[in-house]
ZASE-963444 format. One line per field, with one value per residue (C-alpha): residue in one letter; x negated, z negated, y. Coordinates in Angstrom, 1 decimal, always signed. Layout:
% ZASE-963444
type: (A ...)
px: (X ...)
pz: (Z ...)
py: (Y ...)
***
This chain:
% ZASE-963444
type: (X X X X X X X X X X X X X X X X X X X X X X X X X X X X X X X X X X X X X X X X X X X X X X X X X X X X X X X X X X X X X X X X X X X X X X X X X X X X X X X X X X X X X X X X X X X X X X X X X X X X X X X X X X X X X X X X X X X X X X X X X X X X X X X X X X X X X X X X X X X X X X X X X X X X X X X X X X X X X X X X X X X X X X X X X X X X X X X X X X X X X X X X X X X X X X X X X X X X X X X X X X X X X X X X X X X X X X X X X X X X X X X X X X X X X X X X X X X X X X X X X X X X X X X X X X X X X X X X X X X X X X X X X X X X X X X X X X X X X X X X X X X X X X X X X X X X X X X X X X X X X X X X X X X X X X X X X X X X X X X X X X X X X X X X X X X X X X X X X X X X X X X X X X X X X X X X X X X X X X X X X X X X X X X X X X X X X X X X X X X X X X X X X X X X X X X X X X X X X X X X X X X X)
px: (-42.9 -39.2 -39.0 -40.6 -38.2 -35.1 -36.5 -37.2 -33.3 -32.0 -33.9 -32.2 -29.2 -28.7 -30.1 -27.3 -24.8 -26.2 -26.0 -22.6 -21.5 -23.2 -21.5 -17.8 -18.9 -19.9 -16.5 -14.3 -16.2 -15.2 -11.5 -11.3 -13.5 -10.2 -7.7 -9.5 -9.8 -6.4 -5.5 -7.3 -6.6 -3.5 -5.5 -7.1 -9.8 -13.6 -13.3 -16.3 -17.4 -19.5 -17.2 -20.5 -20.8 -17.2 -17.0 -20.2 -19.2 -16.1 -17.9 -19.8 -16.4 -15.0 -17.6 -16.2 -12.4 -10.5 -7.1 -4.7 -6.8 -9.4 -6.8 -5.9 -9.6 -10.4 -7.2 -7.7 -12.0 -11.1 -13.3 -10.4 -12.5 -16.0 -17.7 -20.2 -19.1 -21.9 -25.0 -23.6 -23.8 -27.7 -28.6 -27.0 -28.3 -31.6 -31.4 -30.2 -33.0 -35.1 -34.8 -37.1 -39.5 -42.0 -41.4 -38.4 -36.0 -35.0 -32.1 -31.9 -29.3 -29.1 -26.9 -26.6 -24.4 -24.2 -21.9 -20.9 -24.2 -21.2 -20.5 -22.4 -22.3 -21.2 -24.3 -23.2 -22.3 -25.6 -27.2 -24.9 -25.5 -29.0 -29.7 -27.5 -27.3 -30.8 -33.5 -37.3 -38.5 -34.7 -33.2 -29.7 -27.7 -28.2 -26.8 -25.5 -23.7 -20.1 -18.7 -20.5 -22.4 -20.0 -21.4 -25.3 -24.6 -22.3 -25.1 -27.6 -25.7 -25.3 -29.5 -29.6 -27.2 -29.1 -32.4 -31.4 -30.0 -32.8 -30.5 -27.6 -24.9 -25.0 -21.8 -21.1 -19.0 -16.9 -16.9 -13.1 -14.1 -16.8 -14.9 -16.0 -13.3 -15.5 -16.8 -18.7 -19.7 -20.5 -22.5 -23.6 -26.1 -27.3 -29.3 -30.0 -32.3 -33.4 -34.6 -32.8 -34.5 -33.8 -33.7 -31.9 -33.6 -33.2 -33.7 -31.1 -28.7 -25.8 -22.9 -19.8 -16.3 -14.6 -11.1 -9.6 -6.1 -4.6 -4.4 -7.4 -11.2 -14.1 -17.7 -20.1 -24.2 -23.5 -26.4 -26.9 -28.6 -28.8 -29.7 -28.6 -26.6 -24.2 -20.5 -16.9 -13.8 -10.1 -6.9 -7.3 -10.8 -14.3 -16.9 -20.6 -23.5 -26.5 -29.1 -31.8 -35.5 -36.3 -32.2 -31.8 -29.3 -26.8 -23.9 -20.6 -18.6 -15.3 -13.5 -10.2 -8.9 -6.7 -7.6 -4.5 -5.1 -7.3 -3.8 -2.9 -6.6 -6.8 -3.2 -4.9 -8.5 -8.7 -11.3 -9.9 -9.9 -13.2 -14.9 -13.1 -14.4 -17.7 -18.0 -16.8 -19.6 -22.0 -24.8 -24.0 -25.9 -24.2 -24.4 -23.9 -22.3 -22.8 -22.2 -24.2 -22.7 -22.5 -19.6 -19.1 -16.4 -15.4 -12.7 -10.4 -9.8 -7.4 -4.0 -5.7 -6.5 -3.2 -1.6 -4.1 -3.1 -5.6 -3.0 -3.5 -6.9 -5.9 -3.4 -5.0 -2.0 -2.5 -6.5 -8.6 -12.5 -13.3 -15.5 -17.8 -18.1 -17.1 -14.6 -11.6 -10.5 -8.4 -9.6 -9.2 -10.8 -9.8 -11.2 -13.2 -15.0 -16.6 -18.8 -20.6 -22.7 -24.1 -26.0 -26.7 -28.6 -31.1 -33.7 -31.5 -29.1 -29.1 -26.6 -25.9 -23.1 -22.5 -19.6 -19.1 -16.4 -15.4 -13.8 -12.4 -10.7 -6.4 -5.8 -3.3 -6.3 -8.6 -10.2 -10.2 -6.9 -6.6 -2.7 -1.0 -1.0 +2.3 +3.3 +6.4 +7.1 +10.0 +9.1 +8.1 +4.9 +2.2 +1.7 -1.1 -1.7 -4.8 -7.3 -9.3 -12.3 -12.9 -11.2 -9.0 -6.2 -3.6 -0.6 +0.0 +3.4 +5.5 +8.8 +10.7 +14.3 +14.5 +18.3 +18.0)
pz: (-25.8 -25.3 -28.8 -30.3 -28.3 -29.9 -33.3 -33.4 -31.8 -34.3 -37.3 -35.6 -35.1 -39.1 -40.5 -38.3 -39.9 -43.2 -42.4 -40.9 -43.8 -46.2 -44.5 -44.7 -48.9 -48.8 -47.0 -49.5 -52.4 -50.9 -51.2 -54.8 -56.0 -54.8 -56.0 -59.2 -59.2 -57.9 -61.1 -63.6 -62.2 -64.4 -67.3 -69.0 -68.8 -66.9 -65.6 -64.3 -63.5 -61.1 -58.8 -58.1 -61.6 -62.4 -58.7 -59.4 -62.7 -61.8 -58.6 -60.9 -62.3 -59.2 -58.1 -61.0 -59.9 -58.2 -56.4 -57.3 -59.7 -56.6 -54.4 -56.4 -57.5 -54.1 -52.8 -55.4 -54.7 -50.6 -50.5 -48.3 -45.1 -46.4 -45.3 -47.8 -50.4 -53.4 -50.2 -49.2 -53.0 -53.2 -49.8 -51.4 -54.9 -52.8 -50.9 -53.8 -56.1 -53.5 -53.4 -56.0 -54.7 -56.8 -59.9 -57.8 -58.2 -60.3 -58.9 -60.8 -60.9 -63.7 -64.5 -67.3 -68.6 -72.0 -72.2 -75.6 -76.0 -76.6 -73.1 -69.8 -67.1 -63.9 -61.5 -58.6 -60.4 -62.0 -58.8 -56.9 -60.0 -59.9 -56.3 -55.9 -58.6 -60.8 -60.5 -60.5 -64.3 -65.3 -67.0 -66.0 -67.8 -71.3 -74.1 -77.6 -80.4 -80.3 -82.5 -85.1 -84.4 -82.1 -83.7 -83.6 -79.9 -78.9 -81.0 -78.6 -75.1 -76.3 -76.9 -73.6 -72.3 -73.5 -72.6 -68.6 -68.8 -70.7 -73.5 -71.9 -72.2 -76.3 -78.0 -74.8 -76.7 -79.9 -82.6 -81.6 -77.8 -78.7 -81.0 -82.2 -79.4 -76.8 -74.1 -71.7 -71.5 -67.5 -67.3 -65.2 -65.8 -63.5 -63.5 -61.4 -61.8 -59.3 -58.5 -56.0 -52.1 -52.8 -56.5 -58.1 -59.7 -63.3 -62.9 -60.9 -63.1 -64.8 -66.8 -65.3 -65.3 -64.6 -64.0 -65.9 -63.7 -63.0 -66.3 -68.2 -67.1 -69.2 -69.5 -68.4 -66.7 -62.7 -60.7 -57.4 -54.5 -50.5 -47.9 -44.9 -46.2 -44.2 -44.8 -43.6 -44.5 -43.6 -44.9 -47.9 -48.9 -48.5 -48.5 -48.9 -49.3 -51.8 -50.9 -53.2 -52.7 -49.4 -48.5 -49.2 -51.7 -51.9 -54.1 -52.1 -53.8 -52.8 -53.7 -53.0 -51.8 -54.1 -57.5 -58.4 -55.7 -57.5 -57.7 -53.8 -53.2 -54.8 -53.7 -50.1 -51.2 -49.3 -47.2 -44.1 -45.1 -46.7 -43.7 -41.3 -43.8 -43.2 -39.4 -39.1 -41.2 -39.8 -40.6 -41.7 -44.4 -47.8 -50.6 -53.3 -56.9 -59.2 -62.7 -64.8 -66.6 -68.5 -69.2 -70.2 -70.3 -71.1 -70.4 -70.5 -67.4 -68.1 -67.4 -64.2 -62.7 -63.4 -61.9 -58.8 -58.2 -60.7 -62.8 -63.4 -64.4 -67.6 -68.5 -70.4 -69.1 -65.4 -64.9 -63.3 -64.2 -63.1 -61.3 -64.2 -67.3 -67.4 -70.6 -71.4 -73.0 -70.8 -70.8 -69.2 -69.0 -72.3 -72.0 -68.9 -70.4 -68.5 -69.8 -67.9 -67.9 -65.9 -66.5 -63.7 -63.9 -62.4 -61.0 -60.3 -61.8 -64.4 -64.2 -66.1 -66.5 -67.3 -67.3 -69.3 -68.3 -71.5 -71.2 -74.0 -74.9 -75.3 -78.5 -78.0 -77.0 -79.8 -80.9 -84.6 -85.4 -88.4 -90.1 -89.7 -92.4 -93.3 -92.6 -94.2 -92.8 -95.8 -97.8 -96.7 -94.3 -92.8 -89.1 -86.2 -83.0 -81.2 -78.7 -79.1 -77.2 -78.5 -81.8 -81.5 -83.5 -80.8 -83.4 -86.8 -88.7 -91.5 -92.0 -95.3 -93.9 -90.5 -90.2 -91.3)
py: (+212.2 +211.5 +209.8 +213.0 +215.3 +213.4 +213.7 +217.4 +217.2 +215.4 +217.0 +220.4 +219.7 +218.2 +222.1 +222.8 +221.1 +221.6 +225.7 +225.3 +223.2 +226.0 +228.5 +226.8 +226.7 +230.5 +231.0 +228.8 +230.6 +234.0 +232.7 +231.0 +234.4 +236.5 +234.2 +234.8 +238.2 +238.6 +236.4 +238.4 +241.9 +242.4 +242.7 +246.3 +247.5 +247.0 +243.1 +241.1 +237.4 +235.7 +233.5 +231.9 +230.0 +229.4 +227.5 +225.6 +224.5 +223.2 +221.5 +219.5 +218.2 +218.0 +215.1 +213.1 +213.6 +211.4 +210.8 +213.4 +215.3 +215.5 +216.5 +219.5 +220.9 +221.1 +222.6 +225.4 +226.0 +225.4 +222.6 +220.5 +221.6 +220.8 +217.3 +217.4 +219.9 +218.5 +218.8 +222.3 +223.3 +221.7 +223.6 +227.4 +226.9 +226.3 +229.1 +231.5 +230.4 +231.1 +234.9 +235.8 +239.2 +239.3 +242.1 +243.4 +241.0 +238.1 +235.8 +232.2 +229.4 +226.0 +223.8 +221.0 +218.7 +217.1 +214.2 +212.0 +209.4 +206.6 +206.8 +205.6 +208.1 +206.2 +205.5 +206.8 +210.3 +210.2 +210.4 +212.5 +214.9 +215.1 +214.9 +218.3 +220.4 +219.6 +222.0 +221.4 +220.9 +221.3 +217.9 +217.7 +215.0 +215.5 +213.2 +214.3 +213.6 +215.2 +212.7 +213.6 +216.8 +218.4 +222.2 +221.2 +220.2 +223.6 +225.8 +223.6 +224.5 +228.4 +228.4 +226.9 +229.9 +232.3 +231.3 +231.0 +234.6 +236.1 +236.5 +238.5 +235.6 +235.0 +232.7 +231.2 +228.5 +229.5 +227.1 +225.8 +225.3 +222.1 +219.3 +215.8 +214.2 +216.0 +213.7 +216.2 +219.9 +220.9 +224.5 +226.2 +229.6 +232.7 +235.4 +238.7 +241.4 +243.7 +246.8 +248.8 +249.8 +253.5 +254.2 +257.3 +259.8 +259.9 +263.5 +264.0 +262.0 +264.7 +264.3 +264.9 +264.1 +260.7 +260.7 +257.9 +258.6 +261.4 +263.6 +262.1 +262.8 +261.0 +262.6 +259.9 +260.0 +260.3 +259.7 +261.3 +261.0 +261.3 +259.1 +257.2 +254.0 +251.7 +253.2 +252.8 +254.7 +254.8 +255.8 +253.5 +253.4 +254.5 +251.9 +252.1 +249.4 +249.7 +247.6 +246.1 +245.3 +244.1 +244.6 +240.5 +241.9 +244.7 +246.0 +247.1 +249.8 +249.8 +253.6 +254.1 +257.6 +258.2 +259.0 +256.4 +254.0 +251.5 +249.0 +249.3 +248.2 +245.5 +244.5 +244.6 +243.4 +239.6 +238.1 +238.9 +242.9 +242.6 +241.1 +243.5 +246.6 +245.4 +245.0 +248.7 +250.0 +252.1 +254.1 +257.5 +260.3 +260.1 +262.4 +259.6 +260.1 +256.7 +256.4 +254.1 +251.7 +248.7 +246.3 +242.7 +240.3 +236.7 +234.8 +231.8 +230.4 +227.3 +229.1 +230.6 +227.6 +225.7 +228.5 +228.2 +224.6 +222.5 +221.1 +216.9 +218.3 +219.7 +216.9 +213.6 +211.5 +212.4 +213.5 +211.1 +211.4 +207.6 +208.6 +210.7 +208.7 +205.0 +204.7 +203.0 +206.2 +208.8 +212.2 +215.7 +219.4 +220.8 +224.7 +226.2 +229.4 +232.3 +235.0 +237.4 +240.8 +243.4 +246.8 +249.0 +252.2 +254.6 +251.7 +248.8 +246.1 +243.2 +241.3 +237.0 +235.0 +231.5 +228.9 +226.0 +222.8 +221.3 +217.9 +216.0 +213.1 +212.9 +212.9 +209.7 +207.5 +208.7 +205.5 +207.2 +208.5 +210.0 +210.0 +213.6 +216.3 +217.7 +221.5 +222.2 +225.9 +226.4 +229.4 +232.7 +232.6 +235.1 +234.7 +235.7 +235.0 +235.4 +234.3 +231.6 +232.1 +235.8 +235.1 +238.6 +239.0 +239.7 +239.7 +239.8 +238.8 +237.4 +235.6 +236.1 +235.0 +233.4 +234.0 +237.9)
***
């Protein structure tokens, strides 16, 4: 009796420190997904990501890092607190992937790596890797040929992409992100679909104005409706909370008072706010004005997350991945990508994203080299310059006289 008495104990007090350790993941997530956003808020525009896959991808590196380059990714994801950071991330996955309702809502999470078949994945990675982040009937660690089918493997990883996000995330990987001195692609996929708990009316949906700022208004489909939701307001903001299906999901909407006020909110927007917003929300009738909308974005997150902190990470001469791939050869993340999508209308939200960790080898160490090609810049010469991941032409020149 005794002996069973300990046991049930013991076997309670581990889901406790498996919760509590969960928790401290949830809380460093909440961090890293506001450094991020405070990171990418400068830019035009709609803006959206899921702090969720860009963390999980980068986890998966993270459990091949070591020394200094450790150090630093888990300074800039807050994982310095977390005992068990790779067991906290198998017991949320878990629990995410376990939300599904039925037809009402649709919430899954994968991830896979492909890594260069020349290499051997170190043992102890191998099984950290798939005793944490695999899923049932999901394979994992993939090999492939990058060396010599670097754009078979990236059109392989994009099909793979698209299938876990019922097609929304398409072109994950541009042709320049996946090369043939690739050693390993980490990526992680999710999906959401649900249906809300109090759905709008599609009859009561309206066109109406949207002011852009002050001077400019846009004609776009409000919806409407009124109910009793959980809501807070103050002198910056008001705050209101849409639940979905079975309320085990909700979208806050955060509106700030002031027509202009959207940059002095987000200059204030950190946990600490967030969570004290929340604990002063109460119930309260609103007459509710939504507009539909859809938006998608994509992004390069390798400047972020130097500035963040992660920089030995990014640098061949300085990363340490011992602990990943066993290889002579020094290597380092070369790209970390993010796309991500959402539609929200009338009945609910569908939302995807994915994140892919692109690793590849320093180009001083390449076992092939091949000898340089000249590029003589001594005649007059078009110019461009543009981003690499969307492939937009961001400027466009020419120099006839350098001196003039």
């Amino acid at each position: 009796m005794l002996r069973h008495i300990v046991f049930t104990y013991l076997v309670l007090m581990m889901s406790f420190t498996q919760a509590a350790e969960m928790q401290k993941l949830v809380n460093a997530n909440g961090h890293f997904a506001l450094d991020i956003y405070a990171q990418l808020r400068n830019q035009q525009g709609n803006l959206f990501f899921s702090p969720y896959s860009i963390s999980t991808a980068l986890a998966m590196s993270y459990a091949g890092a070591k020394s200094t380059t450790a150090q630093q990714m888990a300074n800039t994801l807050h994982f310095s607190d977390i005992d068990d950071v790779h067991n906290a991330y198998k017991k949320l996955q878990s629990t995410l992937n376990q939300l599904q309702q039925g037809g009402h809502t649709k919430l899954n999470t994968v991830n896979a790596i492909w890594y260069e078949q020349t290499y051997t994945v170190q043992p102890t990675y191998q099984a950290l890797i798939e005793n944490n982040y695999a899923t049932p009937d999901e394979i994992i660690l993939n090999k492939a040929d990058f060396h010599n089918q670097a754009q078979q493997v990236r059109q392989q990883i994009n099909q793979w992409v698209e299938a876990k996000t019922q097609n929304k995330i398409k072109d994950l990987l541009k042709p320049n992100t996946i090369k043939s001195d690739t050693v390993a692609a980490l990526v992680n996929a999710i999906y959401f679909k649900s249906a809300w708990l109090h759905a709008f009316k599609s009859s009561a949906t309206q066109k109406q104005a949207f002011h852009l700022d002050s001077k400019q208004t846009e004609q776009v489909d409000m919806m409407h409706q009124t109910r009793s939701f959980q809501y807070m307001e103050n002198d910056l903001l008001q705050l209101i909370e849409l639940p979905y299906q079975r309320n085990d999901l909700s979208m806050l909407v955060l509106l700030p008072k002031d027509v202009q006020g959207l940059d002095k909110l987000e200059q204030q927007l950190n946990l600490k706010h967030l969570a004290s917003w929340l604990s002063q929300a109460t119930t309260k009738k609103i007459d509710l004005s939504l507009p539909k909308f859809r938006t998608e974005s994509s992004f390069d997150l390798v400047k972020i997350l130097q500035t963040l902190g992660m920089q030995d990470a990014f640098d061949p001469q300085k990363a340490d991945f011992t602990g990943m791939i066993d290889s002579a050869d020094k290597f380092a993340i070369s790209a970390v990508v993010h796309k991500a999508f959402i539609d929200l209308d009338e009945k609910g939200t569908e939302a995807a994203a994915a994140t892919a960790v692109v690793m590849s080898r320093s180009a001083l160490m390449d076992r092939q080299p091949e000898p340089p090609i000249e590029f003589k810049a001594d005649h007059p010469f078009l110019f461009l310059i543009k981003d690499n991941y969307t492939q937009s032409i961001l400027f466009l020149g020419r120099i006839t006289n350098p001196i003039q």
